[in-house]
C-alpha positions in Angstrom: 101.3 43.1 75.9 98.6 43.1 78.3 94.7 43.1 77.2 94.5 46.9 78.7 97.5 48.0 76.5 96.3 46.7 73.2 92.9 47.9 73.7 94.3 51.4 74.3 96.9 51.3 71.0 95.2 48.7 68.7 91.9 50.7 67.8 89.9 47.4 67.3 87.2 48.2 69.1 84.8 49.1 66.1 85.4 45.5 65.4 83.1 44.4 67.8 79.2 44.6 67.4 76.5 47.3 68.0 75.0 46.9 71.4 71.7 45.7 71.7 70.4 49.2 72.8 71.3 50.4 69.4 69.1 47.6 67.5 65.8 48.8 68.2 64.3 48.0 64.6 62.9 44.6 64.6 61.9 43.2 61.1 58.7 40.4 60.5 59.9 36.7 60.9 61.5 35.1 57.9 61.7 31.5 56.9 65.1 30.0 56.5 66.2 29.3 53.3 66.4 26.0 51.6 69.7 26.2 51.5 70.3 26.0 55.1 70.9 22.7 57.6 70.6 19.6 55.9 71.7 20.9 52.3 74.7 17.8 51.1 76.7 20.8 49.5 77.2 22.4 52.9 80.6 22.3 54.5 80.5 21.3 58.2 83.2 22.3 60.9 84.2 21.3 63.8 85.2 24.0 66.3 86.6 22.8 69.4 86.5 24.8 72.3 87.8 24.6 75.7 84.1 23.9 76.9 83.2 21.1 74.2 82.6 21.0 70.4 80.2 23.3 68.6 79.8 21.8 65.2 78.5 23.8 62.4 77.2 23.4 59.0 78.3 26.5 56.3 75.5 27.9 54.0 78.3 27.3 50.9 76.0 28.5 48.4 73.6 31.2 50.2 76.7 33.2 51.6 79.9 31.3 49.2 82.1 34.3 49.4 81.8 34.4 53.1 81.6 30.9 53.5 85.0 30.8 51.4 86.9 33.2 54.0 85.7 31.5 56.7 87.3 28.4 55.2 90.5 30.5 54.2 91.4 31.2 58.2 90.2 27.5 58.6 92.6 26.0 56.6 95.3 28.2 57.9 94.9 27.2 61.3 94.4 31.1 62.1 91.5 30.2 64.5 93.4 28.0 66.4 93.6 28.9 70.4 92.0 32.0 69.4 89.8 33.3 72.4 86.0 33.4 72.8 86.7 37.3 73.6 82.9 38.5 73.6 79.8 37.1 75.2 76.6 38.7 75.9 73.5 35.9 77.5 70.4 36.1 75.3 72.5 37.9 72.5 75.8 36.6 71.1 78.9 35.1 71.8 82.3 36.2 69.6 85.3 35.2 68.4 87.7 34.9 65.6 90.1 38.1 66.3 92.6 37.3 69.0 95.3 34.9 70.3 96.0 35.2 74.0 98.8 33.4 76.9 99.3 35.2 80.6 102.3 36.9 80.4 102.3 37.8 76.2 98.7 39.2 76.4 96.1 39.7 73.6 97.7 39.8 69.8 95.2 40.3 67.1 95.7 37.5 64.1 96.2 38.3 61.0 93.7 39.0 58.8 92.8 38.2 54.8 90.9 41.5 53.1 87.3 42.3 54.1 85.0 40.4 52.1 81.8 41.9 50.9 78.1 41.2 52.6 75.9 38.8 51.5 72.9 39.9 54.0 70.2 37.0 52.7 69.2 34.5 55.9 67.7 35.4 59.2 69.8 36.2 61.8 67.9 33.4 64.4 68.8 31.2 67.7 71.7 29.3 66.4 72.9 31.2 63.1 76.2 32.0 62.8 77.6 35.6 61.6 80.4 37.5 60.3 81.3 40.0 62.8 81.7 43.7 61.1 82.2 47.3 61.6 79.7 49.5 61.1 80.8 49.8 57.6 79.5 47.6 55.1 81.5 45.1 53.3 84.1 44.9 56.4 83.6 41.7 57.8 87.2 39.7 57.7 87.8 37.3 60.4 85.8 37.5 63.4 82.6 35.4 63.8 79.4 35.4 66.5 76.8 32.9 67.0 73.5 34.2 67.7 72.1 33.0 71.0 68.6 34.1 70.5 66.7 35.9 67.4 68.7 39.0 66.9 66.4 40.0 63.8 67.1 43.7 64.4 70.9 42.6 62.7 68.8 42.4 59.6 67.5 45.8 59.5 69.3 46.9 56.3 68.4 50.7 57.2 70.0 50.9 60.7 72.5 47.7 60.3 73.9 49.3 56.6 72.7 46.9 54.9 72.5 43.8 57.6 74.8 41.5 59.1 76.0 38.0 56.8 74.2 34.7 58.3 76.8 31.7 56.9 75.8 28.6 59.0 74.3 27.8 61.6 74.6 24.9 64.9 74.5 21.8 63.6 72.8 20.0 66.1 71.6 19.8 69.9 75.2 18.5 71.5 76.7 21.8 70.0 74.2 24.2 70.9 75.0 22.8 74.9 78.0 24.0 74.4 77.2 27.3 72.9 74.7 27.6 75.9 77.5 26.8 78.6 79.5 29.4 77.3 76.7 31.7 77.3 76.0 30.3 80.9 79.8 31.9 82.5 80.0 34.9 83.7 81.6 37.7 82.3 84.2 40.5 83.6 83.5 44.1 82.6 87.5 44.7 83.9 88.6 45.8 80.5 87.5 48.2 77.3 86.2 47.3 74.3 86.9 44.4 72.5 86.7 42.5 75.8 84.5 44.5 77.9 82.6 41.4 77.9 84.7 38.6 77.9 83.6 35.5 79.7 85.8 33.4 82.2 85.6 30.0 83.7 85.4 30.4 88.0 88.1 28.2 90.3 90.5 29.0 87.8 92.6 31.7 89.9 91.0 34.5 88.4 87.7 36.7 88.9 87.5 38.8 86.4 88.8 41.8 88.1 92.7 41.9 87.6 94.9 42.2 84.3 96.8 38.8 82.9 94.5 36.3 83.4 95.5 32.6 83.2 94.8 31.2 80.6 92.8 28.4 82.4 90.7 30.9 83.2 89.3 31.6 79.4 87.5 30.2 76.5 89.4 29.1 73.6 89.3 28.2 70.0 91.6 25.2 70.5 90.8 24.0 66.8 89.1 24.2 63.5 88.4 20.9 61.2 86.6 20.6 58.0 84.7 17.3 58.6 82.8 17.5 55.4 84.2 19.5 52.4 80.6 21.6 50.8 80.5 23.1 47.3 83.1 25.7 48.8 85.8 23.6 49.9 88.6 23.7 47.5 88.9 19.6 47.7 90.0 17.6 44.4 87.6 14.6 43.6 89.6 11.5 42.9 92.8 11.1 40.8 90.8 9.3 38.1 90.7 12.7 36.1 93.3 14.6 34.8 94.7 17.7 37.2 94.7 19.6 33.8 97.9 22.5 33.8 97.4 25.4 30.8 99.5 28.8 30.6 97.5 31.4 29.9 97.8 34.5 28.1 99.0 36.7 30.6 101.1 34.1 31.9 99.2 32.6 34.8 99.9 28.8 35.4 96.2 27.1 35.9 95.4 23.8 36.8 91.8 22.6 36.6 90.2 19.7 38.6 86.6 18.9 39.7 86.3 18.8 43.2 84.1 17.0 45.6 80.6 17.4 44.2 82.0 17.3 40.7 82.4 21.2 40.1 85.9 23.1 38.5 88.3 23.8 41.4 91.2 26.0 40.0 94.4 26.3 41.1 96.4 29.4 40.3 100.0 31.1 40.1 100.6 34.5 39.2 104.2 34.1 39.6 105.9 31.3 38.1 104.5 29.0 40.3 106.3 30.0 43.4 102.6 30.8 45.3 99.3 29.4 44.7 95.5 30.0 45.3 93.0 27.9 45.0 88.9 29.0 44.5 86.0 26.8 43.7 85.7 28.3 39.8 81.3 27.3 40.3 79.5 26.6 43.0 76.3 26.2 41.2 77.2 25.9 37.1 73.9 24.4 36.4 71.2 22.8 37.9 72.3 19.6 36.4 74.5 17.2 38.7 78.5 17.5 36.7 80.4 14.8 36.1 84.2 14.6 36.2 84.4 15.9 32.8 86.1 19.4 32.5 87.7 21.0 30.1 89.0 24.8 30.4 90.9 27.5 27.9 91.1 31.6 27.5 89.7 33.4 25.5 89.7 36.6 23.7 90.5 39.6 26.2 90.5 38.7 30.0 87.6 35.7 29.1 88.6 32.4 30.7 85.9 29.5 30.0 85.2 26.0 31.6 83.0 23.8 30.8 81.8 20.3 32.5 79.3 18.1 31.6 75.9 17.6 33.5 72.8 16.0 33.0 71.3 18.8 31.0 74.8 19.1 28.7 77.5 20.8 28.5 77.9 23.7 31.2 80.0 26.5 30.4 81.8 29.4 32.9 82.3 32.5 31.6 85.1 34.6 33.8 85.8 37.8 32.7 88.0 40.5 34.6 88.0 44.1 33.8 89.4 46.9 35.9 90.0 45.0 38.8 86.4 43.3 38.3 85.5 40.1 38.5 82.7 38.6 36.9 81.3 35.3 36.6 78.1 34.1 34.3 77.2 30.1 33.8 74.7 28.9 31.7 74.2 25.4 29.5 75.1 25.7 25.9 71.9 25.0 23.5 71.4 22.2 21.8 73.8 20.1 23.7 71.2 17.9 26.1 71.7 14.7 24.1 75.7 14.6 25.1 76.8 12.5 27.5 80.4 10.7 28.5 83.9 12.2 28.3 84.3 16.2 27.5 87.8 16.7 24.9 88.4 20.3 23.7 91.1 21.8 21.3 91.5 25.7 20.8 92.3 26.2 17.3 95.3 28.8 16.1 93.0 31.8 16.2 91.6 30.9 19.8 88.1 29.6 19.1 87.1 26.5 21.2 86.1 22.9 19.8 84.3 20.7 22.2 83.9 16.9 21.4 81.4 14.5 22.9 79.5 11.5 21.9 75.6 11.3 22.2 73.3 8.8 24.1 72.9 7.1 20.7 76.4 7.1 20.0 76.8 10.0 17.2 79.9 12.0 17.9 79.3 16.0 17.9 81.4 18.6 17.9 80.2 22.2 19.8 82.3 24.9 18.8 82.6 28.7 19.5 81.7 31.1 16.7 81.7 34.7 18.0 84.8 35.5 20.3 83.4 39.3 21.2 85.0 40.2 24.3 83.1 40.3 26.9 79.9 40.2 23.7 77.4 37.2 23.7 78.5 33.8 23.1 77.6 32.1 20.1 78.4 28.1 19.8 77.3 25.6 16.6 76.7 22.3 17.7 77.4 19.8 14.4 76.9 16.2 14.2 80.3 14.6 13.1 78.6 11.0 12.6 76.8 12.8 9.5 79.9 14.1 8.1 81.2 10.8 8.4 78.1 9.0 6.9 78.1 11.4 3.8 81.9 10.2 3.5 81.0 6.5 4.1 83.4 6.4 7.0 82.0 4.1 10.3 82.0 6.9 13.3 84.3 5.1 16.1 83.8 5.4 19.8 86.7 6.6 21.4 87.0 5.0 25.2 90.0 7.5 25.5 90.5 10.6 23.8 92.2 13.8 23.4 92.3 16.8 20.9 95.1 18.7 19.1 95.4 20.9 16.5 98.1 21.3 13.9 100.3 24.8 12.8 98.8 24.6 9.8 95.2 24.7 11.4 93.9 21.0 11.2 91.6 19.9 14.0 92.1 16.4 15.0 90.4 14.1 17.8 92.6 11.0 18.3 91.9 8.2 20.9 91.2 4.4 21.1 88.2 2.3 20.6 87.4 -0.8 22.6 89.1 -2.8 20.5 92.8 -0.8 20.8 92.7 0.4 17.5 93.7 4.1 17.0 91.5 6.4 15.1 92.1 9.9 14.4 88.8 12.3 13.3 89.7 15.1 11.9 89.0 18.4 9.5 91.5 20.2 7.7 90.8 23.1 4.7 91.8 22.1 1.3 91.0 18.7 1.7 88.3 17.3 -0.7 85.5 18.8 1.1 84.5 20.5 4.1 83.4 17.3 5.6 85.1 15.4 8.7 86.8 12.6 8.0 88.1 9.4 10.2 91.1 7.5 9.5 91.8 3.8 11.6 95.3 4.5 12.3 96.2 1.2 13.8 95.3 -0.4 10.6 97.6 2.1 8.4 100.5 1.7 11.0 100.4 -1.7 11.9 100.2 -0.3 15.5 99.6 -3.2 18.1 96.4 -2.9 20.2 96.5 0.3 22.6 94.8 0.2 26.1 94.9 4.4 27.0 97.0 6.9 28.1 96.8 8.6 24.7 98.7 11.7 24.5 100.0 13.8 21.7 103.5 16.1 20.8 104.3 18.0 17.7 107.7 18.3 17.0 109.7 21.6 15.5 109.6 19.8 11.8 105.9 19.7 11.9 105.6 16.0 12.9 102.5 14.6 15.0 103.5 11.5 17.4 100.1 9.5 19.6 101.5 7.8 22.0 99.4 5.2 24.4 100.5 2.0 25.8 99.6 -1.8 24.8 98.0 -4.2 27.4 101.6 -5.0 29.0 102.0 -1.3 29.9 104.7 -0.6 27.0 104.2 3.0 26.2 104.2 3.2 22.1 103.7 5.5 19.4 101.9 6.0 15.8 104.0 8.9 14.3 104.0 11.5 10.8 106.2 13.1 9.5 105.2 15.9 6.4 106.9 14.1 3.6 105.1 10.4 5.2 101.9 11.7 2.8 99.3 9.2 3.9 101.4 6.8 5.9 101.6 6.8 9.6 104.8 4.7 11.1 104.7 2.3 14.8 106.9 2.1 17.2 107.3 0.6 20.5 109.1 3.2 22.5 109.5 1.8 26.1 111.3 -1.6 23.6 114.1 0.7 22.0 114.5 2.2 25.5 114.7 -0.5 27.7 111.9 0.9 29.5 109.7 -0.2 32.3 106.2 -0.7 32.2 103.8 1.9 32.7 100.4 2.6 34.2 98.2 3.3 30.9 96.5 6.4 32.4 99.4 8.2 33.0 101.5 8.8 30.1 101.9 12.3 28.7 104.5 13.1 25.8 105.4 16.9 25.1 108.5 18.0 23.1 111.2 21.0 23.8 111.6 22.5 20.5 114.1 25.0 21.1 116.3 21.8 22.1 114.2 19.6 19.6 113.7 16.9 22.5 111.0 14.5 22.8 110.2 13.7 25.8 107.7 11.1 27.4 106.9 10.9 30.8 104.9 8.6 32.6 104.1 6.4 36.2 105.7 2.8 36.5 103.1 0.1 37.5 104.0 -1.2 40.6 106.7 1.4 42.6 104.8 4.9 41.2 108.6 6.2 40.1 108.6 8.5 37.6 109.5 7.3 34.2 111.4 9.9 31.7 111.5 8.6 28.0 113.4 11.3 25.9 115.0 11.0 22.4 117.3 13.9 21.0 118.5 14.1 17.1 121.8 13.6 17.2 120.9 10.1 18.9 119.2 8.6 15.3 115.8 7.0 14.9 116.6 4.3 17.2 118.1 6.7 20.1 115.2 6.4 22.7 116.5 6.3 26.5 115.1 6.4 29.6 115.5 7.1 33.6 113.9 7.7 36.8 112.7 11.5 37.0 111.6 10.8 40.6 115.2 9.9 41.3 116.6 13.7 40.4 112.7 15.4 41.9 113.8 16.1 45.2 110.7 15.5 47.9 109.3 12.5 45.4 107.6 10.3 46.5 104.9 8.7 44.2 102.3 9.3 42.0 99.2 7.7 41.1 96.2 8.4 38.6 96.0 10.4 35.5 99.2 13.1 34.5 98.5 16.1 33.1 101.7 18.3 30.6 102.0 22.4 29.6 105.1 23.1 28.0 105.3 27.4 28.8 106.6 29.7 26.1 109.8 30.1 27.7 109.9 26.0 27.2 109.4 25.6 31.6 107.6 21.9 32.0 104.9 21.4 33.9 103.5 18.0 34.7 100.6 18.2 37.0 99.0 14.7 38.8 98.1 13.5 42.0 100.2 12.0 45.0 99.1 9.2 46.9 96.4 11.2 48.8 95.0 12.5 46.3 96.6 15.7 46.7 97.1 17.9 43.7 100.8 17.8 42.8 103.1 19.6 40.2 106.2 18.6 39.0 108.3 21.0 37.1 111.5 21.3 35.0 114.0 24.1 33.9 114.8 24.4 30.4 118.7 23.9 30.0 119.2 22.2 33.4 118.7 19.0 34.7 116.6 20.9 37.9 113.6 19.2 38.8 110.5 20.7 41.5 107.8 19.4 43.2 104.9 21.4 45.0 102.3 19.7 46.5 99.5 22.8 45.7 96.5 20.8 47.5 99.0 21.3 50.5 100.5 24.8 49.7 97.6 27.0 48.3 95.5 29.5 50.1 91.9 30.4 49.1 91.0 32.9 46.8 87.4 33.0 44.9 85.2 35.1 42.8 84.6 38.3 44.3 
């Protein structure tokens, strides 16, 4: 198609900006925002052009919607040998909308849905802009750089509402290039979108002929993220768990932090055939997070993370009604003095328990006591060390934790102290009083010393099984059974199956109970295989086997770090970790096959944030 016959059947030309001569008002000088070059939480990209390399740094949290589709056609490689279709000297040159080669002609790239304005910075010498219509909120995938101060763009009565400034130039090198594509001239051959497109001379073409050569143009060659911001969906390290939940409706989630510490979710909406990925928070709280994250749903459409920061615990509220999303973050009260690890349970009738340890060493538990949807949020914060003091129990510090509850509505924190013992803290009604208790589990076991990788299944016949592995890497378990009473049994699992050694960080047991399986699975130290330990009935007490799940995962490779296990309610398993680089990876199995996936979502997701 040639440039002439798109322009005449595409009807993109309201695409393109408002002359100058119709951006008469000009508004008093404004002060760029804080926010703007220099911030650590901006992204910076690279775009190279046939002319050079204009770097620029994103504004990730002034404009993070915008900033987050920008990065959406980044990632995607839409941008690539897209042409610089638009340039006007002392005004703006644009791109972002078309692919072009002689002979083919101009094609228009596909576009992700408008996104709405965020109208807040200056629209100076350097900025760069999302290109609109003169609609407001429809600004998709075309781009200009300002090459002077267009301040009239910012006149919200005769720009509907003014135009979205979401980075700017990054530095001197890059604005020479911006100003030698300003420099070329520019053919006035065709209509609207490229009524002004710019051309390189000695290139066999003059500007006044259709097909062009490509030689003869500025391209978009490439896009590369060379520093992921508070907007780039990037996981941190694979020293936390890539936590995966099912939620009510039944969306597959799996939490992370990402680069600067904030929740990154990934998302499926089908099964886990597609994915999205959004930055949950770009600014939680004003305290730096740590790695600490812990997420569940709540009552209605609620969704809830929190992280741990400096000033506490953070919490984000998502709530989603007719077709609305909404987002509110604040720091829950009372909860300044916690520090450390973040473990949470959700207790049968949904309400959230949060566990954390002090800078004095007390353990606390912060808990949700008002599930309103969409009503204020109401959480108790309650020293457990004093519970455990008025029961004359020593508080233990747990170097590696997790939380469970019970079908019969105990609450239970389980981990191991420094010393590999196994404690379990827990609350259940009907006991002697309405105190917390703490029981040294290793000591009423016989349990050898445990390093980490605590994890915990419940089977069908109401039994509770803590696994974690001893210094070798044995993976072992301190089990119940109802009719035990007080007694809590050992064994050494990976010794009755003739298993390998595993890293401690990785184990994660879950059961199948409409097949009554138990099943561990974990990372073998040294070749990152993936280890299976299972027992079924009919095989007795001493019926543990093993294999190699990466054998039968087709596409495995290895894994590394810390796993993460959600069994679904139609018994699906999903193991979520990370791959050698760091990429966010899910394995998955079928119930009543042997059929195995992997999908490497760090790879395969496409953006999608708050709107």
């Amino acid at each position: 198609m040639s440039l002439t016959s798109l322009l005449r059947s595409s009807g993109r030309a309201a695409s393109s900006l408002p002359s100058r001569a119709s951006c008469f008002a000009e508004l008093e000088p404004r002060v760029m925002l804080s926010a703007g070059l220099g911030n650590p939480n901006n992204t910076i990209v690279d775009i190279d052009t046939t002319l050079g390399t204009i770097t620029v740094e994103l504004f990730d949290t002034v404009a993070p919607t915008t900033v987050s589709n920008f990065l959406s056609y980044v990632l995607d490689d839409r941008y690539d040998d897209t042409l610089i279709h638009r340039s006007v000297p002392t005004f703006v040159f644009q791109g972002g909308g078309f692919n072009y080669s002689q002979g083919v002609g101009a094609e228009a790239i596909d576009e992700f849905p408008a996104v709405p304005d965020e109208p807040s910075l200056p629209s100076v010498e350097r900025t760069l802009s999302l290109a609109r219509t003169s609609e407001a909120d429809s600004g998709s995938n075309q781009w200009f750089i300002n090459l002077t101060d267009n301040l009239e763009l910012d006149n919200p009565d005769t720009q509907n509402g003014g135009f979205t400034v979401f980075g700017a130039v990054a530095d001197d090198a890059s604005w020479a290039v911006a100003q030698a594509i300003e420099a070329l001239p520019v053919s006035n051959f065709f209509s609207a979108p490229f009524g002004e497109l710019p051309y390189q001379t000695g290139q066999g073409w003059d500007g006044s002929s259709l097909n062009p050569p490509d030689a003869a143009l500025v391209f978009i060659d490439d896009m590369t993220i060379t520093r992921a911001g508070a907007a780039v969906p990037e996981p941190s390290s694979n020293a936390v768990d890539a936590a995966v939940e099912q939620l009510e409706d039944g969306s597959l989630i799996v939490s992370v932090p990402n680069t600067g510490g904030q929740p990154l979710e990934y998302r499926s909406t089908d099964g886990g055939a597609t994915w999205q990925v959004r930055a949950v928070a770009d600014d939680l709280t004003d305290g730096s997070p740590s790695e600490a994250v812990y997420t569940w749903s709540g009552s209605g459409s609620d969704r809830f993370t929190a992280t741990m920061t400096d000033d506490g615990i953070a919490l984000l509220r998502v709530s989603e009604s007719g077709g609305e999303t909404t987002a509110r973050a604040f720091t829950i009260p009372g909860t300044g003095q916690l520090t450390g690890q973040l473990v949470g349970l959700q207790t049968n009738d949904g309400a959230a328990y949060l566990f954390a340890y002090s800078d004095s060493g007390d353990l606390f538990t912060v808990f949700e006591s008002n599930q309103t949807p969409g009503g204020d949020l109401i959480f108790t914060v309650r020293n457990l060390s004093d519970d455990l003091t008025a029961n004359s129990m020593t508080t233990p510090t747990l170097v590696d934790a997790t939380a469970f509850v019970t079908p019969w509505g105990g609450l239970n924190l389980v981990g191991v102290d420094a010393g590999g013992d196994l404690w379990s803290v827990w609350f259940a009604d009907g006991v002697d009083s309405d105190l917390w208790r703490a029981d040294n589990l290793s000591d009423i076991s016989g349990a050898d010393p445990l390093t980490g990788g605590v994890s915990v299944y419940q089977t069908a016949w109401g039994g509770i099984n803590i696994t974690g592995t001893t210094a070798a890497g044995q993976v072992a378990a301190v089990w119940w059974n109802p009719w035990f009473g007080g007694m809590w049994e050992y064994t050494n699992i990976s010794a009755a199956a003739g298993a390998p050694n595993v890293t401690a960080d990785s184990v994660v047991a879950f059961s199948v109970r409409g097949q009554e399986f138990l099943n561990i699975v974990a990372i073998e130290q040294g070749s990152g295989d993936l280890i299976q330990i299972f027992w079924r009935p009919e095989q007795g007490e001493d019926g543990w086997q093993f294999r190699s799940a990466g054998a039968i995962v087709p596409g495995y490779s290895s894994l590394s770090g810390s796993l993460s296990v959600t069994v679904q309610a139609d018994e699906t398993v999903r193991i979520s970790g990370y791959d050698a680089g760091d990429d966010v990876t899910l394995v998955s199995w079928a119930p009543g096959t042997d059929t195995w996936s992997l999908s490497n979502l760090t790879e395969s997701a496409t953006l999608g944030f708050l709107s």
